[in-house]
PDB file of N, CA, C and O in Angstrom:
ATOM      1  N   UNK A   1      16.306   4.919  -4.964  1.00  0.00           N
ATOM      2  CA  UNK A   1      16.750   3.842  -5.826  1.00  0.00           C
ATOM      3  C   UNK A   1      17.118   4.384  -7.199  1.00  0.00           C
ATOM      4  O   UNK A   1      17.892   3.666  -7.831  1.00  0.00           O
ATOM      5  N   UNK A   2      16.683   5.603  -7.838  1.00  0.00           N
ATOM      6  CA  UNK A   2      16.590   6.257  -9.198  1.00  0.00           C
ATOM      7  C   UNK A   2      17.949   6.416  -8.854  1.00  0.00           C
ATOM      8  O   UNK A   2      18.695   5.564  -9.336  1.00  0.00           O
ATOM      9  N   UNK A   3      18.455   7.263  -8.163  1.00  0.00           N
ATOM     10  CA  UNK A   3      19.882   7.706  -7.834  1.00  0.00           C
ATOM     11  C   UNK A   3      20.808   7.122  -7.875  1.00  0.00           C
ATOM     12  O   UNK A   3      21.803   7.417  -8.537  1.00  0.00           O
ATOM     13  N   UNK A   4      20.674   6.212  -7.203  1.00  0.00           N
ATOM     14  CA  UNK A   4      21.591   5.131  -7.208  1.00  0.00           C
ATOM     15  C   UNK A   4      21.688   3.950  -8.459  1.00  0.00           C
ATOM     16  O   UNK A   4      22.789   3.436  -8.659  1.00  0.00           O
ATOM     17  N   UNK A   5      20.861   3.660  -9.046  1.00  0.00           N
ATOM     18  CA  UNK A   5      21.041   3.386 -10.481  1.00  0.00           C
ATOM     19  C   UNK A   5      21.349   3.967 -11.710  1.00  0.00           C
ATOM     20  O   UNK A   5      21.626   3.450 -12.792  1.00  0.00           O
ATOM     21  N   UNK A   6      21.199   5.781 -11.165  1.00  0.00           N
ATOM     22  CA  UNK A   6      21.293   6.288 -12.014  1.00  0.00           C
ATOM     23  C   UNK A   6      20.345   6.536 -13.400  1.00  0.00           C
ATOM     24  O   UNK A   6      21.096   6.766 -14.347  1.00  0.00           O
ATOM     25  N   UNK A   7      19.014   6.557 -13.771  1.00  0.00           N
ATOM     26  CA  UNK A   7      18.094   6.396 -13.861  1.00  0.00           C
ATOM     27  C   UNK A   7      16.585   7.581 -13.150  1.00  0.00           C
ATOM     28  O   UNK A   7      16.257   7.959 -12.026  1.00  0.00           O
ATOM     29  N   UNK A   8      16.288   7.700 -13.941  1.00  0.00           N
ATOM     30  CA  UNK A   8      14.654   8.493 -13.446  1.00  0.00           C
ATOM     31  C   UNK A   8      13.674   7.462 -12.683  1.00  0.00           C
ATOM     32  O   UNK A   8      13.274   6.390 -13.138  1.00  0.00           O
ATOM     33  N   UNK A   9      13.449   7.880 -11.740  1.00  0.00           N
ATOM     34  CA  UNK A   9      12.129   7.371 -10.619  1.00  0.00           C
ATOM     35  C   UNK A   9      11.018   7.195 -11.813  1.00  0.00           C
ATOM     36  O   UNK A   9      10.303   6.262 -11.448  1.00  0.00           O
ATOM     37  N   UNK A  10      10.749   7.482 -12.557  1.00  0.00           N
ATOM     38  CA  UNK A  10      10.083   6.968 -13.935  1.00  0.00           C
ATOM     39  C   UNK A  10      10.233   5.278 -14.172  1.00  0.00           C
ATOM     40  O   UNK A  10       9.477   4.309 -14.237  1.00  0.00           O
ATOM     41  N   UNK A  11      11.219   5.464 -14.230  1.00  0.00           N
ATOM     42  CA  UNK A  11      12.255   4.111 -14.823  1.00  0.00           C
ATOM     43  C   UNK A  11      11.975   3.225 -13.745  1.00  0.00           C
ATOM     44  O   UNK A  11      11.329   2.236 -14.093  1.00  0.00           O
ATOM     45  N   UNK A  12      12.384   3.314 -12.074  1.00  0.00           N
ATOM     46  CA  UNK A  12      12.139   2.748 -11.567  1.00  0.00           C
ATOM     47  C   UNK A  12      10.845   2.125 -11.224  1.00  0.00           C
ATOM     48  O   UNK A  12      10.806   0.965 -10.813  1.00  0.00           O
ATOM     49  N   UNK A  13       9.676   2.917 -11.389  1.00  0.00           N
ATOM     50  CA  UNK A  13       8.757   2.880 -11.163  1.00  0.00           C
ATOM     51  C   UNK A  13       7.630   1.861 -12.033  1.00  0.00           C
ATOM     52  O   UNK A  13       6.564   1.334 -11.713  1.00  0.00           O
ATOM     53  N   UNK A  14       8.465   1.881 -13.310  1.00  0.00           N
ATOM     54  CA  UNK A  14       7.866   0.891 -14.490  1.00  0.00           C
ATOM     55  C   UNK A  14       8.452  -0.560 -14.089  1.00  0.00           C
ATOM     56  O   UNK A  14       7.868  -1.604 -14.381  1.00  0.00           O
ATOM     57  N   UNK A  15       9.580  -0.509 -13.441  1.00  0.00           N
ATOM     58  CA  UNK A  15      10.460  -2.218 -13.493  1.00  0.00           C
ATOM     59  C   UNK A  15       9.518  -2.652 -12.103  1.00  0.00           C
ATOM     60  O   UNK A  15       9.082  -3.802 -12.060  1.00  0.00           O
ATOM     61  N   UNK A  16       9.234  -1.738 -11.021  1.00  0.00           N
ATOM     62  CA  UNK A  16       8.375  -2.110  -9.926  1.00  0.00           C
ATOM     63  C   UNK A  16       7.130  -3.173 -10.503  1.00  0.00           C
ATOM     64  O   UNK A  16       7.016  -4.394 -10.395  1.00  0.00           O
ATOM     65  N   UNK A  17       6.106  -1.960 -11.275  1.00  0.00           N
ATOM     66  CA  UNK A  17       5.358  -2.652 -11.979  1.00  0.00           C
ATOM     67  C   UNK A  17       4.936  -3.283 -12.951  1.00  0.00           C
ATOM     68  O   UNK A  17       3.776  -3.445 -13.331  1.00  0.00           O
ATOM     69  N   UNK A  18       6.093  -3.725 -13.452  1.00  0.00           N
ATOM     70  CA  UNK A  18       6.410  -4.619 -14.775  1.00  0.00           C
ATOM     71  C   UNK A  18       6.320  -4.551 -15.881  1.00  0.00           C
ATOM     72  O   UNK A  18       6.160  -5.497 -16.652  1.00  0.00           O
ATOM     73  N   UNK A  19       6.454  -2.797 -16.293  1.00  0.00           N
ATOM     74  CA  UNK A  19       6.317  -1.876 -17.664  1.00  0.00           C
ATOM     75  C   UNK A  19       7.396  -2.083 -18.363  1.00  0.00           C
ATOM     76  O   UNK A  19       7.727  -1.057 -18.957  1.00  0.00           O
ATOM     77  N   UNK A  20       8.461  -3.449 -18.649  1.00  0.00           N
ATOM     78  CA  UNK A  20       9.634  -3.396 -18.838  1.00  0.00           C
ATOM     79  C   UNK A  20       9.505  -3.343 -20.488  1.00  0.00           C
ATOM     80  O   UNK A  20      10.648  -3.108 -20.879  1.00  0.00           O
ATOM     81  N   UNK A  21       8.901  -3.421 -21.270  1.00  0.00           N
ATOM     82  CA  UNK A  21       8.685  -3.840 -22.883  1.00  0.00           C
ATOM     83  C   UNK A  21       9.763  -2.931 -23.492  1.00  0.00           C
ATOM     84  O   UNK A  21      10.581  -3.108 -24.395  1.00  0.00           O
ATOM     85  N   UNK A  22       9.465  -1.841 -22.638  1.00  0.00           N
ATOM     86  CA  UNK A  22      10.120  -0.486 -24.144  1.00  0.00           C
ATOM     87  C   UNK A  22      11.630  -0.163 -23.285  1.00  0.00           C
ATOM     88  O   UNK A  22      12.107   0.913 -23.646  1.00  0.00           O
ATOM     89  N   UNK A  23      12.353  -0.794 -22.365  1.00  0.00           N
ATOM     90  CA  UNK A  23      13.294  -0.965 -21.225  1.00  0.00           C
ATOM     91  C   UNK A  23      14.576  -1.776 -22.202  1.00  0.00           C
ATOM     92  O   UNK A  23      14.347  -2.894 -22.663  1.00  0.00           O
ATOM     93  N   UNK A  24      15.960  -1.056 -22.454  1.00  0.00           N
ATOM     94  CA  UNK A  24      17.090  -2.196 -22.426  1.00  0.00           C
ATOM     95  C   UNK A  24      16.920  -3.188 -21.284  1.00  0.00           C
ATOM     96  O   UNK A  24      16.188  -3.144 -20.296  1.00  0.00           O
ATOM     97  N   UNK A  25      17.827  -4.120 -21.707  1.00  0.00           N
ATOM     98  CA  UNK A  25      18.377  -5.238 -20.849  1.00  0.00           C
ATOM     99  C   UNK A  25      18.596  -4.850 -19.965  1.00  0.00           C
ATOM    100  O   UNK A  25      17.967  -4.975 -18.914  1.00  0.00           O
ATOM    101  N   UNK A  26      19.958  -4.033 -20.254  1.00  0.00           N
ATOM    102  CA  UNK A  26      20.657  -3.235 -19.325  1.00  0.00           C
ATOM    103  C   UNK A  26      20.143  -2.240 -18.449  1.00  0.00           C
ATOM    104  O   UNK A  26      20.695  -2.314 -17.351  1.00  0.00           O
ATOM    105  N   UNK A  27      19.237  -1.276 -18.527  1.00  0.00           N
ATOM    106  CA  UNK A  27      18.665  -0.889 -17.663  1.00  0.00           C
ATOM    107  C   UNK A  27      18.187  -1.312 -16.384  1.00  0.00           C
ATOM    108  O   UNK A  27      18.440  -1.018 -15.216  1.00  0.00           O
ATOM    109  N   UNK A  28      17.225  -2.292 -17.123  1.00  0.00           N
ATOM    110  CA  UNK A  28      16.840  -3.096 -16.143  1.00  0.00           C
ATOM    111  C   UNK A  28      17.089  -3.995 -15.287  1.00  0.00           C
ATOM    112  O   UNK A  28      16.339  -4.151 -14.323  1.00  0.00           O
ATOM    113  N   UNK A  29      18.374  -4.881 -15.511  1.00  0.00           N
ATOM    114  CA  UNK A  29      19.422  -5.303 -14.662  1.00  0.00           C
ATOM    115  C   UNK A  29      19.818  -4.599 -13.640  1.00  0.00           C
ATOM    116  O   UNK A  29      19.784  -4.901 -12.447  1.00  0.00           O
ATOM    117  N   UNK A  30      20.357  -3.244 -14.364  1.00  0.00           N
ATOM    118  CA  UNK A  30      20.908  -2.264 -13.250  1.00  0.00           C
ATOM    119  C   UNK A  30      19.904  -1.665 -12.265  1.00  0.00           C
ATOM    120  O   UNK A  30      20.448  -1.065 -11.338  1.00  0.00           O
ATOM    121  N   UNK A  31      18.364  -1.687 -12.242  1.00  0.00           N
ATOM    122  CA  UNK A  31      17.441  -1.035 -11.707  1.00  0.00           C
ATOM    123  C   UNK A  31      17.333  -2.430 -10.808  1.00  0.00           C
ATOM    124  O   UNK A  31      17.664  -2.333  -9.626  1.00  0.00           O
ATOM    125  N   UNK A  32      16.957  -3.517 -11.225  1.00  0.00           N
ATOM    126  CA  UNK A  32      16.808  -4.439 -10.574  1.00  0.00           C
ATOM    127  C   UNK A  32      17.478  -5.280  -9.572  1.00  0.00           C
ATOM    128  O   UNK A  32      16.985  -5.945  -8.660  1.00  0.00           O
ATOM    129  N   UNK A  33      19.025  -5.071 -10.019  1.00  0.00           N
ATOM    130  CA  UNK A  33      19.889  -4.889  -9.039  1.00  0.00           C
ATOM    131  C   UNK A  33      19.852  -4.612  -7.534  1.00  0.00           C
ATOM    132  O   UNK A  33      19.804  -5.383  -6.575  1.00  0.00           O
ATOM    133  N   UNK A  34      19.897  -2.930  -7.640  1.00  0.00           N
ATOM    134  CA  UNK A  34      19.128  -1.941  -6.543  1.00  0.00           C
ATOM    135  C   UNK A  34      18.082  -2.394  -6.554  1.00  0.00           C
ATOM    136  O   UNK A  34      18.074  -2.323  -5.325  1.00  0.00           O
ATOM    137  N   UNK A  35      17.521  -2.644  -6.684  1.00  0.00           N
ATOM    138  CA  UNK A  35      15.947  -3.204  -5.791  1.00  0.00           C
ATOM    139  C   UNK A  35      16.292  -4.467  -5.055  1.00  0.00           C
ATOM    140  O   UNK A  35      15.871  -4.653  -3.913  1.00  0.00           O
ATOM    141  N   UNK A  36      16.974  -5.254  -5.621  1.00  0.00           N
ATOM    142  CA  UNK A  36      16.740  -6.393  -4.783  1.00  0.00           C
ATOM    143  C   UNK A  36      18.201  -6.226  -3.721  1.00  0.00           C
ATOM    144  O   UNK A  36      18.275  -7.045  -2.804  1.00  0.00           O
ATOM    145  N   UNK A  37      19.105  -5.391  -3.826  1.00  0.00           N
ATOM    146  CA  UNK A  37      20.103  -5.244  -3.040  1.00  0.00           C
ATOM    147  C   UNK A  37      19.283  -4.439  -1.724  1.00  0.00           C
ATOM    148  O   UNK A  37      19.486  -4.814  -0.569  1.00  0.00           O
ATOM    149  N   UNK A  38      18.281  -3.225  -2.054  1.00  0.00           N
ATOM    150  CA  UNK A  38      17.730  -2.845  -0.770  1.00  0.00           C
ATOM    151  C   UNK A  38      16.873  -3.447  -0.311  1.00  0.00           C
ATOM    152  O   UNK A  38      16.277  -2.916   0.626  1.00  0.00           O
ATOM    153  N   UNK A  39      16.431  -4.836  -0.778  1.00  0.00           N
ATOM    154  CA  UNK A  39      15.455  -5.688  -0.452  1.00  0.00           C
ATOM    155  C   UNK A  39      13.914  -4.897  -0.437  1.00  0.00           C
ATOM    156  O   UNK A  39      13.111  -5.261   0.421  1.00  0.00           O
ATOM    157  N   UNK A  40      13.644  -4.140  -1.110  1.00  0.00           N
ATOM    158  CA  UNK A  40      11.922  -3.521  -1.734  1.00  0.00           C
ATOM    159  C   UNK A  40      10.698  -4.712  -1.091  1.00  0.00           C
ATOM    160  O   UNK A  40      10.495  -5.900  -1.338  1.00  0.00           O
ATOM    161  N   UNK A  41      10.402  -4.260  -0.671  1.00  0.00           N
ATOM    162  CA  UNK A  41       8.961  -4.726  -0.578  1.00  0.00           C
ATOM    163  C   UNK A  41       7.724  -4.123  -1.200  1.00  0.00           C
ATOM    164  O   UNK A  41       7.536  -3.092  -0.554  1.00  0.00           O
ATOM    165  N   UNK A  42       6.985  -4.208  -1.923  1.00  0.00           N
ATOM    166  CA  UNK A  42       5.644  -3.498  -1.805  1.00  0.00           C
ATOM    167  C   UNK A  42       4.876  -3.303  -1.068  1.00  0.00           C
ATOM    168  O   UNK A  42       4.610  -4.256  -0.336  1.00  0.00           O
ATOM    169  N   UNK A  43       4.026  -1.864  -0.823  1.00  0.00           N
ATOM    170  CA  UNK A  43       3.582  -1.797   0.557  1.00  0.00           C
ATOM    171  C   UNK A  43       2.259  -2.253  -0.038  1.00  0.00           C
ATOM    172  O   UNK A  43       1.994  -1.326  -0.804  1.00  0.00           O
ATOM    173  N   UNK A  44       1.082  -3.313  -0.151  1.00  0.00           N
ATOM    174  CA  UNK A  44       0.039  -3.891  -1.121  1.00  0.00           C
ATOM    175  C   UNK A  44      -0.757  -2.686  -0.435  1.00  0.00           C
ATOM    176  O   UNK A  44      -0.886  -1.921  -1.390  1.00  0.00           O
ATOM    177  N   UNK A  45      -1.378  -2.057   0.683  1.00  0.00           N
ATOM    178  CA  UNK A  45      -2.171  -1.253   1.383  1.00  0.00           C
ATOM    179  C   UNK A  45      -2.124   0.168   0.686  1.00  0.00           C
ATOM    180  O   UNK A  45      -3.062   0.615   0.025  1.00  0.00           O
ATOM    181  N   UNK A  46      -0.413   1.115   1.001  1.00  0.00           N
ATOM    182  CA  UNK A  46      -0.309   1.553   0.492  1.00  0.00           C
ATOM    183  C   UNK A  46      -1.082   1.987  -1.426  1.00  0.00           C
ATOM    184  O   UNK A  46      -1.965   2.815  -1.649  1.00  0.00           O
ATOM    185  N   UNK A  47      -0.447   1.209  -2.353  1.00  0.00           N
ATOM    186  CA  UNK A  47      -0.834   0.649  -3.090  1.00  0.00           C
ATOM    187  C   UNK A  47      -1.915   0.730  -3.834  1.00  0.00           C
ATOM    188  O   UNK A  47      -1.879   1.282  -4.934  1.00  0.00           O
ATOM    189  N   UNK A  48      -3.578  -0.083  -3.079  1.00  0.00           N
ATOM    190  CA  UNK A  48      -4.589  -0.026  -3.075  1.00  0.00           C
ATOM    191  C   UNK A  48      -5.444   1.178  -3.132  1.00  0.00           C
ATOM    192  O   UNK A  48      -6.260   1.608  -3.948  1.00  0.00           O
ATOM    193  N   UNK A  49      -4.869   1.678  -1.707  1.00  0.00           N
ATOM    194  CA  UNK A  49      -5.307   2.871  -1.487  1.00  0.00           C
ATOM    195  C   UNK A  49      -4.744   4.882  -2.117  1.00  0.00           C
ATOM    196  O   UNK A  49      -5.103   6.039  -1.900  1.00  0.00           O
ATOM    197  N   UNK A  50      -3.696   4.129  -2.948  1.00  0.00           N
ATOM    198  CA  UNK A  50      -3.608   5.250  -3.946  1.00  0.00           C
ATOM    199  C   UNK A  50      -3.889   4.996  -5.080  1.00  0.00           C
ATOM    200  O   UNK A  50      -3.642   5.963  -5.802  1.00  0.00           O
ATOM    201  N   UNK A  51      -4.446   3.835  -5.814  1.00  0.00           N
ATOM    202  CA  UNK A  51      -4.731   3.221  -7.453  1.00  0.00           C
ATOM    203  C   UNK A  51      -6.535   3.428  -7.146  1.00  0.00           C
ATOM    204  O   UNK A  51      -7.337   4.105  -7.790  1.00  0.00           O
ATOM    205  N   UNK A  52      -6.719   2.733  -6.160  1.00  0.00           N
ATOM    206  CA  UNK A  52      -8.319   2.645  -6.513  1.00  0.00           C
ATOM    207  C   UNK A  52      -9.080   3.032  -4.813  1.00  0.00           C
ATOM    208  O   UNK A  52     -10.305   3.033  -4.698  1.00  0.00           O
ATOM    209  N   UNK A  53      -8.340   3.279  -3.843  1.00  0.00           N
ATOM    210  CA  UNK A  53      -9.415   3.404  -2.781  1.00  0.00           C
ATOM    211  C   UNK A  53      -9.471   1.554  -2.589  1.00  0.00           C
ATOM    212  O   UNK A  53      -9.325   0.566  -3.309  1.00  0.00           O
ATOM    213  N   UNK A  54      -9.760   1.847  -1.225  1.00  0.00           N
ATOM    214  CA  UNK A  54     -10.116   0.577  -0.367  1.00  0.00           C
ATOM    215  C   UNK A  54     -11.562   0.061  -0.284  1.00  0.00           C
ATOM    216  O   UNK A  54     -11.991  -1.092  -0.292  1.00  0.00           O
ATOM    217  N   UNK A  55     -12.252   1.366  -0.194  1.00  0.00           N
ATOM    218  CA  UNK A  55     -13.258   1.184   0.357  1.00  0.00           C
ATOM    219  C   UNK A  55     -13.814   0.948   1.965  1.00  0.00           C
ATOM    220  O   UNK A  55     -15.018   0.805   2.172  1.00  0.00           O
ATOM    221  N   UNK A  56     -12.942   0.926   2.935  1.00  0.00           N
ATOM    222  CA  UNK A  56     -13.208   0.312   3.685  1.00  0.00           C
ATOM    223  C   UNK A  56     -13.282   1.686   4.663  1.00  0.00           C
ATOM    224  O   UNK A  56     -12.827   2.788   4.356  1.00  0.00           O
ATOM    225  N   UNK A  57     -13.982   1.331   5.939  1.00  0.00           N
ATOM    226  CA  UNK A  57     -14.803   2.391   6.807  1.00  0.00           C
ATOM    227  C   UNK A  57     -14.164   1.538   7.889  1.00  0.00           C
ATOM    228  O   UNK A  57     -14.210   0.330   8.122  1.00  0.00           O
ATOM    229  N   UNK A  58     -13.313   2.961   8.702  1.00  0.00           N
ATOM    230  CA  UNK A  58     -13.026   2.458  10.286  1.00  0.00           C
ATOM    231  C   UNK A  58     -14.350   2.872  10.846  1.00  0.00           C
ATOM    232  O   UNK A  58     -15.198   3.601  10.332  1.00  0.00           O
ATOM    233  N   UNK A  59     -14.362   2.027  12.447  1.00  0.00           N
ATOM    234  CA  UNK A  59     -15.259   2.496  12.930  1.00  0.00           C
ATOM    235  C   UNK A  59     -14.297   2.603  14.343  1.00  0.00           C
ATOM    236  O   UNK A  59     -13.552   1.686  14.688  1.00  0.00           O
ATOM    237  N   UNK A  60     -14.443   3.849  15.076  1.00  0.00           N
ATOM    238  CA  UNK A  60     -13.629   3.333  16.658  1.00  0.00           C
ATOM    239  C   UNK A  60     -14.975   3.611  17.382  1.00  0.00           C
ATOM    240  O   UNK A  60     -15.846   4.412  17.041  1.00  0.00           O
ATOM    241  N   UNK A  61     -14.952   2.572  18.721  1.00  0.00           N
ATOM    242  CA  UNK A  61     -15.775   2.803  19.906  1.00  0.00           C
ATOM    243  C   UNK A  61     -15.360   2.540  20.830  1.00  0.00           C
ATOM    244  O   UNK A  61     -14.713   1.499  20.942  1.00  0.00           O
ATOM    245  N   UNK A  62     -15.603   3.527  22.049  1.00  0.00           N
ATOM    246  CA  UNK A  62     -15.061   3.561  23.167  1.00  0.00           C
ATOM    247  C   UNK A  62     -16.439   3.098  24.305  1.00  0.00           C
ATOM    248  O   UNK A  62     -17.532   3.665  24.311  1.00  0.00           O
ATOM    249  N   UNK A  63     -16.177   2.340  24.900  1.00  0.00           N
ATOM    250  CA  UNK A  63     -17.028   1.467  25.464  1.00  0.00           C
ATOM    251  C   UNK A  63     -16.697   0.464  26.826  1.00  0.00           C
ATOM    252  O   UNK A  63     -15.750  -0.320  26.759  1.00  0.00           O
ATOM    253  N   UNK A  64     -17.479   0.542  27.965  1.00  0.00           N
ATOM    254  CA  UNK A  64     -16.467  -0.596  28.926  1.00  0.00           C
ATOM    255  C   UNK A  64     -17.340  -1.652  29.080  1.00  0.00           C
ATOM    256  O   UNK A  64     -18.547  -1.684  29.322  1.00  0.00           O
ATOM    257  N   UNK A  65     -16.529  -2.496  28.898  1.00  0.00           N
ATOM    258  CA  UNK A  65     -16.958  -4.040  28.401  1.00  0.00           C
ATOM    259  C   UNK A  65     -17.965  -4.935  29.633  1.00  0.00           C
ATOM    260  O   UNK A  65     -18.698  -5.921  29.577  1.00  0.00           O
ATOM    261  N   UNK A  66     -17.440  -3.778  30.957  1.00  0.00           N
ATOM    262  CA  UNK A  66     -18.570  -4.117  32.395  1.00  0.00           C
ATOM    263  C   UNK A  66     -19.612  -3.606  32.121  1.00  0.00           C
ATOM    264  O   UNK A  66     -20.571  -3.882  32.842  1.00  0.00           O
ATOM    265  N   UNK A  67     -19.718  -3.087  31.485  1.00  0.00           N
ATOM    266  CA  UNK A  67     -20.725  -2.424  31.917  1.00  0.00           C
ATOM    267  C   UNK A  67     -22.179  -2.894  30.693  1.00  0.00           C
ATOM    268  O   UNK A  67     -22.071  -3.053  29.478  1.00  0.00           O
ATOM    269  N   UNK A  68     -23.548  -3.027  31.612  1.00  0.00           N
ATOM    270  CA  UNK A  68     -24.433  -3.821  31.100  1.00  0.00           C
ATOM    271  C   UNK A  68     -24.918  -2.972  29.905  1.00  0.00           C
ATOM    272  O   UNK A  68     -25.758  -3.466  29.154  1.00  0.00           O
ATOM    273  N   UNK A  69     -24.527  -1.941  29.716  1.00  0.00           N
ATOM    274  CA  UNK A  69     -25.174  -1.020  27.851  1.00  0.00           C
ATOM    275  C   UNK A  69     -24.037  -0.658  27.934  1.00  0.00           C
ATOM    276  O   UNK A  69     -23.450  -0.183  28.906  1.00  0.00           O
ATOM    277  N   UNK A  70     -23.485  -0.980  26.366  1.00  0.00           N
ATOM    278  CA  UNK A  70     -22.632  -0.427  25.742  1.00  0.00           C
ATOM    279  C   UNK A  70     -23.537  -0.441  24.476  1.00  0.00           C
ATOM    280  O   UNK A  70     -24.678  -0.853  24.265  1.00  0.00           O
ATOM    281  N   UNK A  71     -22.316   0.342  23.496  1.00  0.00           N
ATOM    282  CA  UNK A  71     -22.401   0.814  22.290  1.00  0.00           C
ATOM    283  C   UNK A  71     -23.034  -0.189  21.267  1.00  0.00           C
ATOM    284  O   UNK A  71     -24.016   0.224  20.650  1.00  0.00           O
ATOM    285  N   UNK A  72     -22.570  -1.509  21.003  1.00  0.00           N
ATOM    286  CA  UNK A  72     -23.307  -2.311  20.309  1.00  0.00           C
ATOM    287  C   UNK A  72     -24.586  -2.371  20.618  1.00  0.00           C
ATOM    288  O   UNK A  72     -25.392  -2.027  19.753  1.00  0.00           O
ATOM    289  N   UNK A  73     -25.036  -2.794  21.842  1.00  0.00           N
ATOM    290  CA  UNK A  73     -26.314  -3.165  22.470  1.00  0.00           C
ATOM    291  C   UNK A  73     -27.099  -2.071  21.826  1.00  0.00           C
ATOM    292  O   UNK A  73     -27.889  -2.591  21.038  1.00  0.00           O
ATOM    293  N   UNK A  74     -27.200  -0.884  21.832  1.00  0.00           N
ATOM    294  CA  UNK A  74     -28.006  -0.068  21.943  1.00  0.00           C
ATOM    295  C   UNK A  74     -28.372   0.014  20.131  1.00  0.00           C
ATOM    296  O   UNK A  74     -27.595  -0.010  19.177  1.00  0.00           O
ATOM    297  N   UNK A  75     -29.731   0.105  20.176  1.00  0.00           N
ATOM    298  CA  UNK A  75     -30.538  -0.228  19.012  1.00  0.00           C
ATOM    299  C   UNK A  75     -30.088   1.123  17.875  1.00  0.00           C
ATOM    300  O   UNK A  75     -30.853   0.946  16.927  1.00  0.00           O
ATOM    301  N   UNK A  76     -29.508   1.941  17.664  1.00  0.00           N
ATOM    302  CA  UNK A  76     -29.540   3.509  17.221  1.00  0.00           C
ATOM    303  C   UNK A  76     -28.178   3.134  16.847  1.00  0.00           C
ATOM    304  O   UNK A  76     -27.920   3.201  15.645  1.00  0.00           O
ATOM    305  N   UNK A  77     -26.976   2.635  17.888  1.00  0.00           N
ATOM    306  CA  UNK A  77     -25.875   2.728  17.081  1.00  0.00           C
ATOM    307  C   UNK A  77     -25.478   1.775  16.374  1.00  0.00           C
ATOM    308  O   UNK A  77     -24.700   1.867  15.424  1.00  0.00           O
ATOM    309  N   UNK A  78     -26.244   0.302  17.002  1.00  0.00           N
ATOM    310  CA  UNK A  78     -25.859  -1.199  16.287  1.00  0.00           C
ATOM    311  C   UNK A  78     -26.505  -1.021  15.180  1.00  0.00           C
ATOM    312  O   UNK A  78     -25.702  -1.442  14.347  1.00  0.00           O
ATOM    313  N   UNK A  79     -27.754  -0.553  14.420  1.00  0.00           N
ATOM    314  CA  UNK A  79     -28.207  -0.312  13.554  1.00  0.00           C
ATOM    315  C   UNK A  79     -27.324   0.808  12.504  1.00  0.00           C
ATOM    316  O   UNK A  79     -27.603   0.773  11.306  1.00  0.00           O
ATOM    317  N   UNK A  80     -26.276   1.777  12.987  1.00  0.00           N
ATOM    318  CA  UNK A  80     -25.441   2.654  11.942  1.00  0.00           C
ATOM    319  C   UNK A  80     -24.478   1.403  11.844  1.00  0.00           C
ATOM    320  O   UNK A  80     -24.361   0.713  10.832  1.00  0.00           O
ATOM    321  N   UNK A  81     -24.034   1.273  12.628  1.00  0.00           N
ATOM    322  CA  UNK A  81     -22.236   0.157  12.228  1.00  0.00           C
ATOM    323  C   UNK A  81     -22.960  -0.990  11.624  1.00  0.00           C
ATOM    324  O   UNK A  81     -22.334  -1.963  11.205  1.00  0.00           O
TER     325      UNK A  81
END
């Protein structure tokens, strides 16, 4: 998007997050432009997880759902998760 506005990924990066104060008009028209012509989304996940961490803990378990002990049931692992 810098490229194509012509503009530093700096620049773009402030109109994303709404650093526009010290920004011409004009700049920012033209940055904003390109953004909404490539239709931008924010990725909010992304995002999160490069500003502050999520916090959040996968857990995977492999387990068959016939069968009378699985992984929850059992007192050692339902007690870690």
């Amino acid at each position: 998007m810098a490229e194509i506005a012509g503009v530093s990924p700096t620049t773009v990066a402030n109109v994303l997050h709404g650093r526009t104060k010290k920004m011409s008009k004009e700049t920012l028209k033209k940055v904003q432009d390109v953004i909404d012509q490539s239709h931008y989304v924010s990725n909010m996940g992304a995002r999160v997880l490069a500003n502050y961490g999520s916090r959040i803990i996968g857990v995977i378990m492999n387990y068959d759902r016939r069968a009378e002990n699985n992984a929850m049931a059992d007192p050692f692992y339902g007690t870690i998760v």
